[in-house]
N, C-alpha and C positions, 0 to 999 in steps of 0.2 A: 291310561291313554289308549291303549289298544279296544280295550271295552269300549271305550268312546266313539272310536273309530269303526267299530263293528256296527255299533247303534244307530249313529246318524247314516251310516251306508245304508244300513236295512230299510231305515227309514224310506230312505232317495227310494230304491227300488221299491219299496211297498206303494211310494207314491207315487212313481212313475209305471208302476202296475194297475195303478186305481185307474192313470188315465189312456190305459190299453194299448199300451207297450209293455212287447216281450221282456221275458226275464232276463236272456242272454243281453241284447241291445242294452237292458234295463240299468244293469250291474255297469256298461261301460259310459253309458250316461251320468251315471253316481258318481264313478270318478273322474269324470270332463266335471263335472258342477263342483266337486268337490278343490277341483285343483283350481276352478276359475273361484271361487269360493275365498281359497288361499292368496291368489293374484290380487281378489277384491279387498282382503285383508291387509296385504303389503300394502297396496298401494295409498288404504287411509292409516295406516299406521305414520308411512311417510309423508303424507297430508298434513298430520297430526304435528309431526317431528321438524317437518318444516313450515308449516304455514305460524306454529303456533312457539313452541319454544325457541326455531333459530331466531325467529322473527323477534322473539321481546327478547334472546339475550342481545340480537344486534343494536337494539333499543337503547340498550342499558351500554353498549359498548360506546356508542355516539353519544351519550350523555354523560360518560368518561372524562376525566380530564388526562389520565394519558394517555400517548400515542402508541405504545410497541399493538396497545388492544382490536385500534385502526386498524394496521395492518395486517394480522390474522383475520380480521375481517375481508380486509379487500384480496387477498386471498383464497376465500372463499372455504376456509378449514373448516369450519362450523357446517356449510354446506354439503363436503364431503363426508363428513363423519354423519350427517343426517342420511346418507345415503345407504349406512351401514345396519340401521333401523329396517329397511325391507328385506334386504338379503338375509339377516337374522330370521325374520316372520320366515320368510320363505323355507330358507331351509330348519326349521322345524316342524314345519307344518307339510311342506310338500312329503318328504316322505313317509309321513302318514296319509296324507291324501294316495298316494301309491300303494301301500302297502300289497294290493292285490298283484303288485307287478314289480314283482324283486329286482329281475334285470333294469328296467327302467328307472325304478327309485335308487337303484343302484348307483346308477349313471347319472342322472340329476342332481343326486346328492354331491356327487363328487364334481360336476361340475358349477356346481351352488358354490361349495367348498373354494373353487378357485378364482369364481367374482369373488368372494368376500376377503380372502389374499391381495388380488387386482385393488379393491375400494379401498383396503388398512393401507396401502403402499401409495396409493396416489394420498391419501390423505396425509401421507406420515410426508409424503414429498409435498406439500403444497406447508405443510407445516415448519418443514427445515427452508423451504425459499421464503416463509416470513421469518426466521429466525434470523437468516441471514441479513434480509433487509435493515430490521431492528440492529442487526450489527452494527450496516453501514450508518445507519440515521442516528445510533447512541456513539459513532465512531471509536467502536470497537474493536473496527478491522485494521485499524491502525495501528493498534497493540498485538493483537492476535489474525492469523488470516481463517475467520473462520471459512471464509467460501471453502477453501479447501478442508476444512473439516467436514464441512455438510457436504463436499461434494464424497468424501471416503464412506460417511456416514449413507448415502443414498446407492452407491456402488452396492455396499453391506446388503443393505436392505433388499437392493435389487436380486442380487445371489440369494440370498435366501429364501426369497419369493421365488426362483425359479428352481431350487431346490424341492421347494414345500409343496408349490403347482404338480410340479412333476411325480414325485411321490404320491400325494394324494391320486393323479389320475390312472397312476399305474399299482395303485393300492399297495405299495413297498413302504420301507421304512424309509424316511432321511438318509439313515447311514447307511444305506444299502447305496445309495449312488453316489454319499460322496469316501467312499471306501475305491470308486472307479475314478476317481481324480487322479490319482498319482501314476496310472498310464497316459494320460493326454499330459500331465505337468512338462516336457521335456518339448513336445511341438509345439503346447502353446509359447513357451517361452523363445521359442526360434521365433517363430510367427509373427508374437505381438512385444520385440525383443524392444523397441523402441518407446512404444506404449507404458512396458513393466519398469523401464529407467525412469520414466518420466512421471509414474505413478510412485516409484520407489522413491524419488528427490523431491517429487511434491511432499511427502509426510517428513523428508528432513529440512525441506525448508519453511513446513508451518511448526514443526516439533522443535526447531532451534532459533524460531526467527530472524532467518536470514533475510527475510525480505516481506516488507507487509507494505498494505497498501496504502498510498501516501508520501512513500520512500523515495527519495530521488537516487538512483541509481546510473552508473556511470558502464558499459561496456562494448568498447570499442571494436569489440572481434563482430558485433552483430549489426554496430551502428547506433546502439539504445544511449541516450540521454535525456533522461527525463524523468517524469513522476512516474510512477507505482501504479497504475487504473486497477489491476485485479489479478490476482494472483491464484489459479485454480492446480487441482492437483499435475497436471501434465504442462500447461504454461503458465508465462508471466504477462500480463500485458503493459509496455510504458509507453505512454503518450509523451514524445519529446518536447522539448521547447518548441522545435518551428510545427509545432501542431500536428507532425508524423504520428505516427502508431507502428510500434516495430513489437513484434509477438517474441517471444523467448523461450525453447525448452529449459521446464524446469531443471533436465538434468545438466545443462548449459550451467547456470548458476553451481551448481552443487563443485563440477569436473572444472571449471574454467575461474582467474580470476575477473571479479568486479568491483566497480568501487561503491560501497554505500555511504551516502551525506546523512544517513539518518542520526549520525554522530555528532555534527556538527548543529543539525537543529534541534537537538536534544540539551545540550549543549549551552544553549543560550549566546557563540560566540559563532564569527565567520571569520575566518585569518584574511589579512591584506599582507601581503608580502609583496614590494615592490619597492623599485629603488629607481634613483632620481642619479642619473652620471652626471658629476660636477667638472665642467673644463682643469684640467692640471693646470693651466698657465695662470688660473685667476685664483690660486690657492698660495697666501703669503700670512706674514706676522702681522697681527694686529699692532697700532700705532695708541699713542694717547690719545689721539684725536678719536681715532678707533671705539676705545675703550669708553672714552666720554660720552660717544654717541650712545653706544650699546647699551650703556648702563640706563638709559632713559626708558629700554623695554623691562616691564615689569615681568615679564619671564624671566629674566637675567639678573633679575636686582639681587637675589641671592646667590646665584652660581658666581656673579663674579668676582664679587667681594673675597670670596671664599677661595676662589681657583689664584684670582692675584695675590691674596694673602702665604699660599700652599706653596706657588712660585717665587713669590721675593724670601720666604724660608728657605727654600732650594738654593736659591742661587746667593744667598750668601755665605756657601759655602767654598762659591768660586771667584776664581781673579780674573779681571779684565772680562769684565761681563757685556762690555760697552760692545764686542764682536756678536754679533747675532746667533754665530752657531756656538756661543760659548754659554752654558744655563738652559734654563728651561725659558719658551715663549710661547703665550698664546697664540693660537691662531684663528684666522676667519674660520674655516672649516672646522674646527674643533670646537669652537663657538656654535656655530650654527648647530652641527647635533647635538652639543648641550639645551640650547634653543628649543630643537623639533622634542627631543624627550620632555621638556615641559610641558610645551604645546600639547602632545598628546597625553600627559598625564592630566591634563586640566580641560579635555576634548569629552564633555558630557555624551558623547557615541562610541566613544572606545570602552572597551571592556577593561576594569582596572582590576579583576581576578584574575585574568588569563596573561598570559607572556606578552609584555613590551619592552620594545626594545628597536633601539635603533644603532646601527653598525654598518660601520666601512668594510667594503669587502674589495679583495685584490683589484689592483688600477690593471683597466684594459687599455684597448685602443681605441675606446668611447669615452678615456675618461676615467674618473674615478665613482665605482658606484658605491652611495650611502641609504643604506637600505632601511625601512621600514617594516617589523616584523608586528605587526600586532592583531588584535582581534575585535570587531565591531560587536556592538551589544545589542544587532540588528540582524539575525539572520533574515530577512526577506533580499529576493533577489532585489528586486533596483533600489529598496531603500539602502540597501548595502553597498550597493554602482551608484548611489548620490555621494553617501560619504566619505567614501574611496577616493572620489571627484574632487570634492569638497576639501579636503587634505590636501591634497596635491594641487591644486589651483591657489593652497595658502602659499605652499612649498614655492610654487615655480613665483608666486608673487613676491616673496620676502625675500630671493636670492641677492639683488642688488644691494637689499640692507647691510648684507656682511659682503659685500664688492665681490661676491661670487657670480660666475656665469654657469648655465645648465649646457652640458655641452651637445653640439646638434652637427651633424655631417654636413660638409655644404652641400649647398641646393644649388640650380638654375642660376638663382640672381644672385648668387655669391660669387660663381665662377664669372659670369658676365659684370659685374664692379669691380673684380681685379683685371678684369681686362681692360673696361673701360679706362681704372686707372695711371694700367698700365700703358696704354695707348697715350694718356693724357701726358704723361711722363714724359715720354718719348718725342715728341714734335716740337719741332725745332720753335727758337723763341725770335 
């Protein structure tokens, strides 16, 4: 290579001697043509690199049938790494085009050296933002948060780039500078004390998947109710229901509680737990008449056969049965949740793996409430607020069936009908 170098220089001078120019001038003309020489070289190299193979593999990527190929396309990955094609040319060749000038090839060299650092990082960075995308569009990031991985991944890269730059321009080794780390580790961490929590809980919250995106998350200390937008190493972001955006330090999540639904839609079930207060005064024993009716709902045609059968064995173990509190008696109420536990056992929305169950829980001053504990086979929000509905508008319709009332505080026009009645009561006849 050097021979080569020596050759074609002598040449440049011999021929720029022929045409009567000094030798001195001669020799610095050699190496202007030589170095522009090199320039003319990159630059069709890179002609070559992108006019000719970016160009037909983009060809072949648009004539693809899948998509992740797209993307590193629109990206432009293909393009930056085309870019890596001159700066190679160059710096092999420019410092032989210098050779006559150590200092300067010196310096070129090493500044060649840290474009071509600059080109690998922007490339490796437009590479990991299609990686990520592919995430989002194969919805990957729903299982895994990679943003925050490529975002750790590109931190990486970036320190080493400013490692490797630095080195090379100061002709040291790597470890020569990073042996000087461990005197700055103490003020950087005062410094950027907030930054290193929140870098530190980003990698425990993509390493433990506490939280990925998609997640409906619940946390009151910040205001967040909502879905999961993006999750990067130092925040969260969740878009709530009423279309807000509230930001969240990662290391918020990690130090504090919150609630994740990711459980629930995983799940395949959504609980309704909610209870219906039945008036105490409209709560008595069923009659034959009672019984005759009831028996005509085909929910009931088994329980009660079975339940009257269970009770006339009971009580013929006692005397004077004719006294109501003597034996066992059915009742409305006790009917009626027999009732509703059919109803939802034959309710093609209710979940029939998960916990159902219907129970009376302690009488208040509302009543007595009979609760419904079960689980829809719907988690979507409003198809789940339909069937919720949908139940309960059976519930408050069927009450009269078993001469039950839903019990309700008075209102306005209740206070004013006992007046008016009582008025009416009152004047003289």
């Amino acid at each position: 290579m050097d021979n080569l170098d020596k050759d074609l220089r002598f040449e440049l001078s011999h021929w720029l001697s022929q045409l009567g120019i000094d030798s001195q001038p001669a020799d610095g003309l050699s190496t202007s043509l030589m170095v522009l020489a090199c320039l003319l070289l990159a630059g069709l190299a890179y002609f070559i690199v992108r006019r000719g193979v970016v160009r037909a593999m983009n060809l072949v990527i648009q004539r693809s049938k899948v998509t992740w190929d797209d993307i590193f396309m629109r990206h432009r990955v293909l393009e930056k790494l085309a870019m890596l094609v001159p700066a190679l040319v160059l710096n092999l060749l420019i410092p032989i085009a210098l050779t006559d000038h150590k200092l300067l090839a010196s310096l070129v060299d090493r500044l060649l050296s840290v474009w071509l650092v600059v080109l690998l990082i922007r490339a490796a960075y437009s590479a990991l933002d299609a990686v990520n995308e592919v995430a989002d569009v194969k919805l990957i990031s729903r299982r895994l948060p990679v943003k925050s991985f490529v975002q750790l991944i590109k931190l990486f890269l970036f320190f080493v780039a400013i490692i490797i730059s630095i080195s090379v321009l100061a002709n040291q080794s790597p470890v020569y500078f990073l042996s000087g780390l461990g005197v700055a580790t103490g003020l950087v961490m005062l410094v950027f004390k907030d930054t290193i929590l929140g870098f530190v809980a980003g990698i425990q919250l993509a390493a433990n998947r506490m939280v990925s995106t998609g997640d409906w998350i619940q946390m009151d200390k910040y205001g967040a109710d909502g879905a999961v937008e993006e999750v990067s190493l130092t925040t969260v972001k969740v878009r709530n229901w009423d279309k807000t955006i509230t930001m969240i330090p990662a290391y918020a999540l990690v130090s504090d509680a919150f609630r994740n639904w990711r459980g629930m839609s995983e799940s395949g079930g959504r609980r309704i737990k909610r209870s219906v207060n039945i008036d105490i005064n409209s709560i008595r024993f069923l009659t034959e008449e009672d019984r005759k009716k009831l028996e005509k709902i085909n929910l009931l045609k088994e329980y009660l056969p079975k339940k009257i059968h269970e009770i006339t064995e009971c009580n013929a173990k006692v005397s004077d049965i004719e006294m109501p509190v003597n034996g066992r008696r059915l009742t409305n109420v006790g009917t009626f949740r027999a009732y509703l536990l059919e109803y939802l056992k034959h309710h093609d929305k209710v979940h029939k793996e998960m916990t159902l169950m219907v129970r009376q829980l302690a009488p208040t001053t509302e009543g007595l409430p009979i609760e419904l504990y079960i689980f829809t086979n719907d988690t979507r929000w409003a198809y789940y607020e339909d069937i919720q509905s949908d139940i309960f508008d059976h519930i408050f319709a069927i009450l009269p069936q078993f001469d039950l009332r839903a019990f309700q505080g008075p209102t306005g026009n209740d206070i004013r009908s006992l007046k008016d009645n009582g008025a009416g009561a009152n004047k003289p006849t």
